[in-house]
N, C-alpha and C positions, 0 to 999 in steps of 0.2 A: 707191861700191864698196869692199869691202875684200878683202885678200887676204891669206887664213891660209898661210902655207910649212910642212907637218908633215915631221919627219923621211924615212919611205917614208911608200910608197903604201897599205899597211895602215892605218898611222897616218891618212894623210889620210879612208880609207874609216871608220877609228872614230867620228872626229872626226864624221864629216858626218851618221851614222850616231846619235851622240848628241844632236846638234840635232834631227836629228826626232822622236826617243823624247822630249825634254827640251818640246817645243812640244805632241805630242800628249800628253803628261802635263799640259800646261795648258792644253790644251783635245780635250778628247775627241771633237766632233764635229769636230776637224780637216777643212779640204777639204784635202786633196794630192795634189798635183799630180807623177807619177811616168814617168822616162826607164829605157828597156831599153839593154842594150849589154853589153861584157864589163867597165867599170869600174864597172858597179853593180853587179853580181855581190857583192862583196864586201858592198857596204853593204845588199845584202837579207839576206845570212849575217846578219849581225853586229846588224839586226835580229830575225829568226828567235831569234836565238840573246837577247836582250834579252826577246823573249817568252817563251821558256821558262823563262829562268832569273830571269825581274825583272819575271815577269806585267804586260811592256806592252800592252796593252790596243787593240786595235784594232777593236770590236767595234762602236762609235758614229761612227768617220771615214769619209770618203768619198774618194775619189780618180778621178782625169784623166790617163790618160797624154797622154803629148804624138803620139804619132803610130800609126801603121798603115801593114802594104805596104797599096798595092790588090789587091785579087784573094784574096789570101789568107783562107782562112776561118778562124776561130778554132781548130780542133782541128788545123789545121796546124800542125807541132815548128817553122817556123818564124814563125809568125803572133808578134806579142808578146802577142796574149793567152794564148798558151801560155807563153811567157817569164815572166809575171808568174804567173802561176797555176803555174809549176814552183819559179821562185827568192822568192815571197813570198805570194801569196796562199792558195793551199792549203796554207801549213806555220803560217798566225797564222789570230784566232780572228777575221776579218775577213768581214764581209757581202758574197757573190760580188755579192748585188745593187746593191752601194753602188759597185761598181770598175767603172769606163768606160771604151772604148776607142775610135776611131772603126773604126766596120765597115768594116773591106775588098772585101768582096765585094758594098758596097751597089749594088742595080740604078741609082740617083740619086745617085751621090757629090757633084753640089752640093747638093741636098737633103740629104742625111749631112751634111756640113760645116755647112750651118745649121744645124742639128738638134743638134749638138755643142755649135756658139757657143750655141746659148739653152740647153741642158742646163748648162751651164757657169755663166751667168745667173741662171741659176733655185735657183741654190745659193749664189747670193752671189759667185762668183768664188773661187779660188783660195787658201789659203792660203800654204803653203807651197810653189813649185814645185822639185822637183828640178832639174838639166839635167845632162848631157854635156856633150863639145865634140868634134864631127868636127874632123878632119884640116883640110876647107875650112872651118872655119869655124863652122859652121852648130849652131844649139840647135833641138834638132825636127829635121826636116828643110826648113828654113830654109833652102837654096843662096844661091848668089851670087847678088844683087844683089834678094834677098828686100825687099820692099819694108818699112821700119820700121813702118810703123802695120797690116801684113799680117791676115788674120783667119785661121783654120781652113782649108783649101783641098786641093785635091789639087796637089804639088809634085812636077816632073818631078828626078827624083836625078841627081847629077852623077855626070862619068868620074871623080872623086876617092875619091865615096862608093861609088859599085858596085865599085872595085878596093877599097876598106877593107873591105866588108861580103860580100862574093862567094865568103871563104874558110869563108865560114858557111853556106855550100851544097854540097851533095855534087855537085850539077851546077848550076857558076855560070851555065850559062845559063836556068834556070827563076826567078833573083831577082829581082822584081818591078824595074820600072824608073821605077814612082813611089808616090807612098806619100800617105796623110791627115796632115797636118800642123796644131797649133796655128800661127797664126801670129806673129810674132811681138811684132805688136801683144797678140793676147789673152795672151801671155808676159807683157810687158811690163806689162802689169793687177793681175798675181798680187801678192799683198801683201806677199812676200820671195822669191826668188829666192837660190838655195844650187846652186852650179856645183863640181862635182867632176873634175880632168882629173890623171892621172898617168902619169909616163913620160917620159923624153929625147924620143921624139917628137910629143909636145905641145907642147914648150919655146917651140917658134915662134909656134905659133898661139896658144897661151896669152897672150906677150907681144904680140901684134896684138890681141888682143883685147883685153886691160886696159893697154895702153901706148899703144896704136896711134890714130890717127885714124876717129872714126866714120863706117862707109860701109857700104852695102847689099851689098859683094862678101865682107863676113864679118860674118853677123847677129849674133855674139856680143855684138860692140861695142856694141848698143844697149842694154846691159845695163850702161852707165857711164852711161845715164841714168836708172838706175832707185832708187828711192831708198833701198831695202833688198836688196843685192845681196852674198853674201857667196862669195867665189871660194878654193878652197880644193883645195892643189896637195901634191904631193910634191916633194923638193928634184930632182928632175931633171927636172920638168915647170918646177919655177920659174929653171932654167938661164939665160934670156936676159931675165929680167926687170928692168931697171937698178934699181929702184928694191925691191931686197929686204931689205936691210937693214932700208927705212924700214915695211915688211910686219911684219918678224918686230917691230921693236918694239912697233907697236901691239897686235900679239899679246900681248906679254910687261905690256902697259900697260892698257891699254883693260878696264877692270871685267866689262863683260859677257864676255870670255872667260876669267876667272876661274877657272870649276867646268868649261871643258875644257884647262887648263895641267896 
């Protein structure tokens, strides 16, 4: 695992934002692998805005979100295949057929979830995965004590994540109460792994998760076993990290990050 410190949150959202333009410039049929939330936001801007002005090219990659509520249908404002088709897909020059989601409203949600795992399969796996990081913990919707080698699945959401995500409803009582999730095993598959979390209240869980002890009651951590894992924070997210210092140098060291210092 490594861990980049960028000055703000812009910053970190540039940065992360330039790794996937820089991977899908050398490689066009890109698979990637794509997280919704309010700290992606930026980093679809700032792609959007790379296609316009620096003709990035999305017209041959493929992409996997990590999750879906249940129930929810896609032309619902808050389904995430509306989210992704508001903050990226509909503004680049990307195949709506090539972009995947797990269906929400499948009448067989474990049929869905298989159906995901071999679609997934059938393309090789994953290139690039984006992730977030909840409050508890969790990449996908992952909860505690998600099991490590987990597959696709329908995952009941914690009291942690429906108070995080509940203000993203005009009536939080209609917010699904579980959602289709990669699991964290098929995470763990993907062939890089690129974690984006910003803000003083990430500080904590940030530092559990690349400091902390690996265990099932915060999946991120399984992500210190992965072998291309690159975690990349703003300085108030990297608040409780003891070991930052030794971060920012291999930033300032380390060759491959070179063409983003």
């Amino acid at each position: 695992m490594e861990v980049i410190i960028r000055p703000t949150a812009e910053a970190a959202a540039d940065l992360v934002a330039r790794v996937i333009a820089k991977d899908l410039r050398a490689n066009p049929h890109l698979v990637l692998g794509l997280a919704t939330g309010r700290t992606m936001e930026a980093v679809y801007a700032r792609l959007v805005r790379l296609h316009q002005d620096e003709a990035l090219d999305f017209s041959l990659c493929t992409t996997f979100n990590l999750d879906e509520y249940v129930g929810l249908p896609s032309g619902d404002r808050h389904a995430y295949r509306h989210y992704m088709n508001h903050h990226l897909f509909l503004q680049v020059n990307i195949d709506l057929r090539n972009t995947h989601l797990p269906d929400g409203p499948a009448p067989d949600l474990e049929a869905e979830c298989r159906k995901y795992e071999e679609l997934i399969k059938r393309f090789n796996g994953i290139d690039l995965q984006l992730l977030g990081l909840g409050r508890s913990g969790h990449i996908g919707f992952n909860e505690p004590l998600s099991a490590l080698h987990s597959r696709t699945r329908v995952k009941a959401l914690s009291p942690l994540t429906l108070e995080q995500n509940r203000t993203l409803f005009e009536d939080p009582d209609t917010m699904p109460r579980r959602a289709i999730t990669m699991g964290v095993g098929t995470i763990q598959e993907s062939r890089r792994c690129l974690l984006l979390a910003t803000g003083a209240h990430k500080a904590g869980i940030i530092a559990q998760a690349v400091e902390g002890p690996i265990t099932s009651m915060i999946s991120a951590t399984a992500l210190q076993l992965h072998p291309h894992c690159t975690v990349v924070v703003d300085e108030a997210a990297a608040g409780q990290l003891k070991c930052s210092n030794y971060y920012r140098w291999i930033f300032a060291n380390e060759p491959e990050w070179e063409p983003f210092r």
